[in-house]
Every structure is written in structure tokens, then in C-alpha cells.
N, C-alpha and C positions, 0 to 999 in steps of 0.2 A: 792468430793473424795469418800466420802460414798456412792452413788448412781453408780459410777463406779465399785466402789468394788461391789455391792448387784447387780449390771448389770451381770459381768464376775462369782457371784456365781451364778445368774439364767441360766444364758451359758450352766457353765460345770453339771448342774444339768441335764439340759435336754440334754445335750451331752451322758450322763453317762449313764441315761437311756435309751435312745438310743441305745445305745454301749451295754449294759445288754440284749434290747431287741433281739438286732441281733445274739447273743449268745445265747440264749434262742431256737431259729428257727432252730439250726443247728440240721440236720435230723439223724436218729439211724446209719445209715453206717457211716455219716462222722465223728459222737462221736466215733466209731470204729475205722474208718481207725487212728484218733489222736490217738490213746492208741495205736495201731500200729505202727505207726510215734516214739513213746516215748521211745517204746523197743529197737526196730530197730537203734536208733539214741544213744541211750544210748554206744552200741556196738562202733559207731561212733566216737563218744568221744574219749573213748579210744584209739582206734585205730591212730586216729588225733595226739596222744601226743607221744605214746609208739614204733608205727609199725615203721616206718621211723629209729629212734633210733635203735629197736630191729634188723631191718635187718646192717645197720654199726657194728653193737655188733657183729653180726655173722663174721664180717672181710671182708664182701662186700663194695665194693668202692659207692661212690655217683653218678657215671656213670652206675654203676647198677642198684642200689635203683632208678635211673629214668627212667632203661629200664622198670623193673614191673610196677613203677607206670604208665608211658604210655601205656604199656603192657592193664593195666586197664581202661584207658582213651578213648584207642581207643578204647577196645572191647564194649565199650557203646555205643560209636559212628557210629562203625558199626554194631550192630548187634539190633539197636534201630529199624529198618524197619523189619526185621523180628520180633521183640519185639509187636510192633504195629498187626501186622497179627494173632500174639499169642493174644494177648487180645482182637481182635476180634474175633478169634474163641473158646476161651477156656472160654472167660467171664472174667469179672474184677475179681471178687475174687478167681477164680481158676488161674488166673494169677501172681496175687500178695499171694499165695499160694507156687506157683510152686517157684518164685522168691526165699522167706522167705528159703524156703528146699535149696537151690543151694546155696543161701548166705552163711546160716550155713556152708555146705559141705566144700564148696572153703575155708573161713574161718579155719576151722580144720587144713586144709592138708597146707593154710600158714602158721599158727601157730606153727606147727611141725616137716616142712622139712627146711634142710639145703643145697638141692640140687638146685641148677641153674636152671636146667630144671622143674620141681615140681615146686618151684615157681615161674617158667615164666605161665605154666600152671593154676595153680592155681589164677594166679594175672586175667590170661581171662576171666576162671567162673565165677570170683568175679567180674567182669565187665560187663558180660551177665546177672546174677544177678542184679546187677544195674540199668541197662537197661531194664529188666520189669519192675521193680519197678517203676522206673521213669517217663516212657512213660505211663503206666498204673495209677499213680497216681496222674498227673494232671489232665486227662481227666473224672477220679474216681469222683475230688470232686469236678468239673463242673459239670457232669452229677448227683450230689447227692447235689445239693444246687439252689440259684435261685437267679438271678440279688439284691435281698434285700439285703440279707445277705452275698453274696458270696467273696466280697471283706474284710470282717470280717475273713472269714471261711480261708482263705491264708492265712491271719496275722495271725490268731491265727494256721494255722500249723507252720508256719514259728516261733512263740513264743514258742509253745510247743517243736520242733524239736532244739531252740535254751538253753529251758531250760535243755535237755533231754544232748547235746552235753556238755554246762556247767558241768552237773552234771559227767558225763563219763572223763573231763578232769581233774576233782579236783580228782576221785579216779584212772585215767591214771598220773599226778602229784605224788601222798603219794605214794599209794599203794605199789611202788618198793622199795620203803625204807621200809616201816614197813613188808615186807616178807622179805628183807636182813638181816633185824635186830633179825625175828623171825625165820628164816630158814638158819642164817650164808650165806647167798650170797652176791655177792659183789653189792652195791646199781645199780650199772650201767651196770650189766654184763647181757651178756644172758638171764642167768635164769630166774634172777627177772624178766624182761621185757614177758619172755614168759607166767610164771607164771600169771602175769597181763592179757594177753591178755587172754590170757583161764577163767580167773574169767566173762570177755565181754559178753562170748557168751550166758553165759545163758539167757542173756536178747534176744536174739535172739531167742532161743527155746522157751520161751514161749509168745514171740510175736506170732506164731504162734495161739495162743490162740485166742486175738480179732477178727483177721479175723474172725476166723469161725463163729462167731457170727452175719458176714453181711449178710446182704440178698440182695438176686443176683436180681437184676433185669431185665427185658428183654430187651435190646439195640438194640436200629437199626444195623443189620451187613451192614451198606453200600448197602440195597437194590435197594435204588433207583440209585445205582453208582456202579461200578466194583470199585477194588483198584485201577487198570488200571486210571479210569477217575480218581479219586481220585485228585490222583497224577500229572495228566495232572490238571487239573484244578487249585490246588494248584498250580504248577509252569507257570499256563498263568495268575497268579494275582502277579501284582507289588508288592501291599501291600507285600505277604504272603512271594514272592522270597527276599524283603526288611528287613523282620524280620529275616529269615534264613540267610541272610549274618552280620547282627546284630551277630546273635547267634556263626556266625564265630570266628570273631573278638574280642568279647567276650572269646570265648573259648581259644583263643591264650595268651591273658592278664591273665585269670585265671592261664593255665597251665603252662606255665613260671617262676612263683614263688612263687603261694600260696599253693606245694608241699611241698616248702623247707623252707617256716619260721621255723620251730621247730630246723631243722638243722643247719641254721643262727643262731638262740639263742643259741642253744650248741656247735658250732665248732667257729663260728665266735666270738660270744658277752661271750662265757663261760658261758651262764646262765644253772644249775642245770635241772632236772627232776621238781622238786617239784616247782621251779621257773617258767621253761616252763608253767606248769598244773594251775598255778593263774593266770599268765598273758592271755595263752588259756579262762580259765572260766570269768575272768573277761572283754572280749571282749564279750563273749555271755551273760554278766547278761546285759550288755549295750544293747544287738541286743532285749533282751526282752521291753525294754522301746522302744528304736527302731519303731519295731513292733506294740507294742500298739498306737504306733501317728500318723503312717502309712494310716489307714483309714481317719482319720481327718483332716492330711495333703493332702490328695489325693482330698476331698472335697474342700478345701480349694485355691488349689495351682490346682490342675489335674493329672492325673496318670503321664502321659510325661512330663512334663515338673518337678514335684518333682525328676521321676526318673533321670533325666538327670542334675538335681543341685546334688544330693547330690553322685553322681556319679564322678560328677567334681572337688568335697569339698574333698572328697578323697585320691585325687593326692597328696597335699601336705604335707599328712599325712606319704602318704607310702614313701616319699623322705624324711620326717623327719629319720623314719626307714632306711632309705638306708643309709645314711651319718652320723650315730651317732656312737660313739664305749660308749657307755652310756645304761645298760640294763634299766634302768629306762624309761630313753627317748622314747628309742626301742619299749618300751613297752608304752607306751602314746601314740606314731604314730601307733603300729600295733592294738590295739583297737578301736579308733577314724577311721583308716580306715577301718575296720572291720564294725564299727558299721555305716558309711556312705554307704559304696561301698553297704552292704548287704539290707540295707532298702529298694534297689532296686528292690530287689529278687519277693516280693509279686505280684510286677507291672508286670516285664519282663515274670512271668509265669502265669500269670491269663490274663494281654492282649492280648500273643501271640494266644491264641483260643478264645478270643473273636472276632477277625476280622474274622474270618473262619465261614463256616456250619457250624451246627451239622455233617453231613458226613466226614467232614474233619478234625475235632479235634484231631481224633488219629492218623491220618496220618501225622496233623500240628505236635502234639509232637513229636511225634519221629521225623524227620526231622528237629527241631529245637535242639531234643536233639543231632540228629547226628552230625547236624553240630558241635554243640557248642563241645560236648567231642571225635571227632576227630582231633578237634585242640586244645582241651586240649593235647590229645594224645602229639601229637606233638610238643607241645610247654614243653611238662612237661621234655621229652626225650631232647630235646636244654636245657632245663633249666639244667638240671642233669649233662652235658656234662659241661655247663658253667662254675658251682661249682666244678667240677673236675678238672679242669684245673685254677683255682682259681681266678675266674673273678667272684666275689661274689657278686656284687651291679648292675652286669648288667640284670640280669634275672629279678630283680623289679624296674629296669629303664625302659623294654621292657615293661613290665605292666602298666606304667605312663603310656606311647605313648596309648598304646592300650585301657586302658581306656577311656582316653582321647577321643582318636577320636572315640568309641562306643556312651559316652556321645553326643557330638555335633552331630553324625549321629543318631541317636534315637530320638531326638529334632526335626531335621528336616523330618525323616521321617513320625514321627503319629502322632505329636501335633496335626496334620490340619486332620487328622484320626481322631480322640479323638473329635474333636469339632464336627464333621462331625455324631458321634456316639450320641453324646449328646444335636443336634440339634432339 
């Protein structure tokens, strides 16, 4: 027994160190872009617990609140290909620059308008926004990392990004109570929720800050390829067209009902603000541990095949959630599937440009991101309509199915990829 035990400490000792080492490697941009990530996501938080709520508050039905959010869903989805062409020509960090400024802007004018139109508008900048961000940011910290370290370098965005959101839901949670209680508004009304959101952004402003401190470096623009070939090319590889319908499929399970947990806890289950905002931070203090097992699981098990188990562990989390009138419960199933479904996250965006050129990287994300968040789009807009018409448990029964079958198709698409890589 002794010798087992003094075994499993020499392990994790040299695991540890390891794991230190690989952190250690991570180059000056991508220590950037994370303090970046921190700002940025902090906003996020917030927004995650309060927005949703705050526009109901305003006296808009949930058939609304799902047109903006789709509104937002899609504008990612489609305008990720021109996104892609912008951070080819402008450069990474004049890209995720130009984002940061729009973010803000769009940001303000939701924060502040009560008009339909203004925030149908506003919900698209803030999508456009998205969408450099996103296309621009996975290919950022491939191109600023190296096979060692780079599968560290995602966990630890995805930990940082998860601590940043945690922290943004515990002060989207309190915050509206303690301005009610300091400022005479009513804990749940307007005010407070706007009030809230305007405290968000200044983490937003001075995100701005980190960037400026990367250094640009010089990218191949696609010389040896037109975007033309690019693009042809990408779509005469099986692989590459197998992962974009992945990212489909995906996107439809996402958007269908992980808009509207906050509004399940508070309309359907009665759970509070402040209730939401623990239950929200306590799912992402889980995605931190998550995260950190993620690399040693991935050695262990293989990227495809970990993503595609804990993808499937999942399922029965969110149907504990669907069928419970129990906020406790509710809240056991929506972090447990949180903390499954997301472990995923590291794998699905770091492989999707592995199987590609370098030429192709940016053209891979966006194209996977359009697919994915134009059926976010779409799925988010059905799901809206569902809860409106009061069919509450369908819109994350539709996410079972689509999970589901993401999982089993991602297994059999790149497992035999994966081995093929590592040959």
C-alpha cells in the first residue's frame, strides 16, 4: 500500500511539473490576449445573469428577448467570413482592437434603449463584434503557441475565461440588490438591472489596454492561395466539410436553450437574482477544475474520444434539469452539465485547425464559427418562441437529441483522424 501511495505521489509530482512547465512557455501575446480574455469575459458574466432578465423587465415578451438574441447569434454566423478577411488584412491585433471599440459601442446603445428597433440593431453590432473576436482569437493563439504547450494554452484560456465569467455572475447575482437597497429601486426592476450592466463595461474599456501591448507579428496573408482557393480547398477535404457540420449541429443544441436557463430559474423554478448569480458562478468554479484535467485527460484517454464521453455524461444532467420543479436539483443538473458538456470546449476549438494548413486556419474558424452561430441563430429564435407559448422543457429536450447525436458523430469522425495524427 505504501509503495502505491509513494507511486501515485511520484506521478502527480512529475505531472505538476510538467503542467508548470507548459505554463511557463506561454509567449508575451498570448499572456496578453489571457488578460484580454479576463476583461472581456468579465462583461460576459454579467451580462449572462442580468441582460435576458433586464430586457423582460423592460415589458418585452420572451418571443422578443429570442428575436435579439438570435438577432446576435446570427450576426456571428454570418458575418464570421468577412470577419476572417478583416483579420487578414488588418492583422490580428488591429482586429481584435477594432472588435473591443464595437463591443463597447453596441454594448452602450443595448444598455440604454427601450426601442425595438435600437435594440434589434444594436443586438447585430454586438454580433459583428463577436465575430472578430472569435474568428480572430482562435487562430491568434495557434499562431502564438507551439504543439508543446498549445493544448495547456486553451485550457488555461478556457480556465481564465471561466474564472472571469464566475466572477461577473456573483457581482450580476448581489449587485441589483445592494443598488436597490442603496438607491430605493425595486431589487428586480429596470433600474437596478441597467444600473448593473453599466458597472460591466468598464471592464470592457480597459481591456482595450492589454491588447495594445501585443506585438503584431507578420502572417502569411494566404500568399501561396487566393481566399478563392482557400475556400475551395477547404470544402474538397472531407475532414474539414465533417467538422463544419459538427459545428452545425452543435450550434442548433447550443442555441435552443442555453439562452434561456436564467429565465427557466426565474419564471419557471422562482429562483431569485441572487439565487441565479450562485448557481451561474458555481457552474464555472466546477469548469475551472474542469479545465485543469482537461490536458491530462486528453493524454490519457485522446482528445476525440474524452470529447465525445463527457459530451454524452451530459445528457442526463440536463434532463435531471428539464423534469425537476426542485431549484436545488435544477441546479445540481445545470452545473454538472455545464461542467461535462464544456470540457469539450478546449478540444472542439483547438482540433478544428489542427486538421487544416496553416493557410487555412482562418478561413477553418470562421466557417466553423459560421456555421456553428448561425444555427445558434436559429435555434435560439425557436427556442424563444417555445417559452412563449409555454412549452418549457422542449427547447432542452431538443439539446438532449442534438447533443447526443454531435457526440456519437465526432467519435466517429476523427477518432481514426486523431490516431492518424499521432502515428
Amino acid at each position: 500500500m505504501r509503495n502505491i501511495i509513494m507511486f501515485f505521489n511520484r506521478r502527480l509530482s512529475v505531472t505538476s511539473c510538467d503542467y508548470l512547465a507548459r505554463l511557463k512557455s506561454f509567449s508575451h501575446n498570448a499572456r496578453q490576449y489571457l488578460l484580454f480574455v479576463f476583461l472581456t469575459t468579465l462583461n460576459q458574466g454579467i451580462y449572462g445573469v442580468i441582460f435576458n432578465l433586464y430586457i423582460l423587465s423592460l415589458g418585452f415578451r420572451e418571443d422578443f428577448l429570442g428575436l435579439i438574441l438570435s438577432l446576435s447569434s446570427a450576426s456571428i454566423g454570418l458575418f464570421a467570413i468577412p470577419a476572417a478577411l478583416i483579420c487578414d488584412c488588418l492583422g490580428r491585433k488591429n482586429t481584435l482592437l477594432l472588435s473591443s471599440v464595437l463591443y463597447t459601442l453596441s454594448l452602450i446603445f443595448l444598455y440604454n434603449s427601450t426601442s425595438r428597433e435600437l435594440l434589434a440593431i444594436s443586438s447585430i453590432a454586438y454580433g459583428v463584434a463577436l465575430a472578430l473576436s472569435l474568428v480572430t482569437g482562435g487562430t491568434f493563439l495557434v499562431e502564438n503557441s507551439t504543439a508543446y504547450e498549445r493544448m495547456h494554452l486553451f485550457s488555461m484560456y478556457y480556465i481564465i475565461y471561466t474564472v472571469s465569467i464566475l466572477s461577473g455572475n456573483m457581482v450580476g447575482g448581489f449587485l441589483p440588490g445592494m443598488l436597490a437597497d442603496i438607491l430605493s429601486f425595486e431589487p428586480e426592476g429596470a433600474m437596478s438591472y441597467r444600473l448593473t450592466l453599466y458597472v460591466s463595461l468598464a471592464a470592457t474599456i480597459i481591456s482595450l489596454l492589454p491588447l495594445s501591448y501585443i506585438k503584431e507579428k507578420s502572417y502569411p496573408k494566404n500568399a501561396n492561395m487566393s481566399h478563392l482557393k482557400v475556400y475551395k480547398s477547404i470544402f474538397q477535404s472531407k475532414t474539414a466539410c465533417r467538422m463544419i457540420f459538427i459545428f452545425c449541429l452543435y450550434g442548433i443544441g447550443w442555441g435552443v436553450s442555453l439562452p434561456y436557463f436564467n429565465v427557466y430559474f426565474d419564471t419557471i423554478l422562482g429562483a431569485d437574482t441572487s439565487q441565479i448569480g450562485i448557481i451561474f458562478s458555481a457552474s464555472q468554479l466546477t469548469m475551472v477544475i474542469g479545465y485543469f484535467l482537461v490536458p491530462m485527460l486528453t493524454e490519457k484517454l485522446g482528445k476525440i474520444k474524452l470529447a465525445s464521453i463527457v459530451q454524452v455524461l451530459s445528457i442526463p444532467f440536463l434532463l435531471m434539469f428539464t423534469f425537476t420543479s426542485s431549484v436545488l436539483v435544477a441546479a445540481l443538473g445545470y452545473v454538472m452539465r455545464w461542467l461535462l458538456m464544456n470540457m469539450a470546449n478546449p478540444i472542439l476549438n483547438s482540433f478544428k485547425l489542427e486538421i487544416v494548413s496553416n493557410e487555412q486556419r482562418t478561413i477553418m474558424n470562421s466557417l466553423t464559427w459560421m456555421a456553428c452561430y448561425t444555427f445558434v441563430g436559429i435555434g435560439t429564435y425557436a427556442g424563444g418562441l417555445l417559452m412563449a407559448r409555454g412549452q418549457n422543457a422542449m427547447p432542452f429536450l431538443i439539446t438532449s437529441v442534438f447533443y447526443g447525436i454531435t457526440a456519437i458523430l465526432y467519435y466517429v469522425y476523427f477518432n481514426e483522424v486523431e490516431r492518424r495524427q499521432n502515428a
